[in-house]
RODO-2510 file (C-alpha; in nm, 4 decimals, decimal comma):
residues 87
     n   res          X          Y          Z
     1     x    -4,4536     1,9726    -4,2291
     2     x    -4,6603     1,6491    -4,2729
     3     x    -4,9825     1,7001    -4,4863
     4     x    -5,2859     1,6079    -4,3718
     5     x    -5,4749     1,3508    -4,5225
     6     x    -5,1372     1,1959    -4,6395
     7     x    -4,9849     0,8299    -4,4992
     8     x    -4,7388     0,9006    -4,2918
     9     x    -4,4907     0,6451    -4,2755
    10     x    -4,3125     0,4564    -3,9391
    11     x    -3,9473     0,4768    -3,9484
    12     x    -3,9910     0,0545    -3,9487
    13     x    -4,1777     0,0730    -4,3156
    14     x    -3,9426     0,3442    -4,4679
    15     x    -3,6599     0,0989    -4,3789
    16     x    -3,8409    -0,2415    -4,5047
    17     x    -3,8641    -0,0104    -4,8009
    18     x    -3,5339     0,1268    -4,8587
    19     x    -3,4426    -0,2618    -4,8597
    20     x    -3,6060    -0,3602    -5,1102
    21     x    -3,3640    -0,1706    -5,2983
    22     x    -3,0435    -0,3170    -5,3749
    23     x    -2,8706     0,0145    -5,3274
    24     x    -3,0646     0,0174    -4,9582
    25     x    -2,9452    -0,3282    -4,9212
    26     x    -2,5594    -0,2657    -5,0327
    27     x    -2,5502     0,0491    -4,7633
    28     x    -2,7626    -0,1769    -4,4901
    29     x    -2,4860    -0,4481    -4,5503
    30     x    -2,2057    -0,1706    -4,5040
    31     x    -2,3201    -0,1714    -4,1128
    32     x    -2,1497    -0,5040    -4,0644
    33     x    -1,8127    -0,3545    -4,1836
    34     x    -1,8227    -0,0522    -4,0199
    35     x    -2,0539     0,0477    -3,7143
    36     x    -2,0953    -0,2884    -3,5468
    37     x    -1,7543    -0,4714    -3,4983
    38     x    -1,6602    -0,1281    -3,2875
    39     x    -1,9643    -0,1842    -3,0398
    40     x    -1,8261    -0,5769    -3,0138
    41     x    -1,5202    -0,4731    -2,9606
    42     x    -1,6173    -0,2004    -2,6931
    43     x    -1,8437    -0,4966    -2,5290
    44     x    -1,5874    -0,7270    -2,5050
    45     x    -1,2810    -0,5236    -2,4201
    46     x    -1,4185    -0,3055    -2,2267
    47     x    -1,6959    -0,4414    -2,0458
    48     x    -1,9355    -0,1816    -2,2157
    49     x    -2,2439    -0,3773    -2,2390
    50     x    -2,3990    -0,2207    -1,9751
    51     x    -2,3823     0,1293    -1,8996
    52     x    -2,2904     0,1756    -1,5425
    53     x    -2,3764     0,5441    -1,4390
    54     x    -2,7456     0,6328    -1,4249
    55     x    -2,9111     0,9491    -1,5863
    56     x    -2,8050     1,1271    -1,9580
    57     x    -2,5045     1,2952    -1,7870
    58     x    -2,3593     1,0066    -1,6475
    59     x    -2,4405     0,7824    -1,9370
    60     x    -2,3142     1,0550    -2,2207
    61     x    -1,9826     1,0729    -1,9686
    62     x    -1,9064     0,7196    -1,9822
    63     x    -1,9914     0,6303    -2,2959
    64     x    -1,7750     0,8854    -2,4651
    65     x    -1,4799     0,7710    -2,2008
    66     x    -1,5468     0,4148    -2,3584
    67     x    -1,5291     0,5587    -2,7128
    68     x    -1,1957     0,7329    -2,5797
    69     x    -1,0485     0,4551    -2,4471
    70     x    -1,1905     0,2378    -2,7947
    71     x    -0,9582     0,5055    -3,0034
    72     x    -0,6722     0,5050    -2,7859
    73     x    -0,6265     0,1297    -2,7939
    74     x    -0,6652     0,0860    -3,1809
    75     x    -0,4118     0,4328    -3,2009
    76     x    -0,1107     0,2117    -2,9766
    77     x    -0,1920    -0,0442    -3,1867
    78     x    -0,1837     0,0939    -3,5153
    79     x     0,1415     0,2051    -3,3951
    80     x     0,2958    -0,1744    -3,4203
    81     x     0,1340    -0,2204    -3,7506
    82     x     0,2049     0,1131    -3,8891
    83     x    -0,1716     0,1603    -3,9903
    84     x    -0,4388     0,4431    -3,8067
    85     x    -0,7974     0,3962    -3,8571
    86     x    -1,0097     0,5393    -3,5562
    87     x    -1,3795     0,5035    -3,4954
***
């Protein structure tokens, strides 16, 4: 529970904190490794850039059919390189 009287911080200054860091800025740099090449690849292959069904239902539905459909297509072809890593 926040105490009154104390600075709060925004989610923006606790991150331009944490980078100041170099252990902030080693896991920030992690991102480009891991998280983000999966939403390219879900953009571009898939057409996901744009959600297509309106409301939470419809948009939780389709996005986990993209993610699906993401894990199924790096499965088939871990299969010709002998390799699984899934998102």
């Amino acid at each position: 529970m926040p105490q009154e009287g104390r600075y709060q911080r925004t989610d923006k200054e606790r991150m331009a904190r944490r980078l100041r860091t170099k252990p902030g800025r080693k896991d920030y740099a992690r991102r480009k490794a891991i998280v983000e090449p999966v939403f390219g690849q879900m953009k571009v292959k898939q057409h996901a850039g744009q959600l297509r069904l309106r409301g939470l239902a419809g948009a939780s539905g389709e996005w986990t059919l993209h993610a699906i459909c993401h894990n199924l297509r790096k499965l088939a072809n871990s299969r010709q390189n002998g390799v699984i890593a899934l998102a």
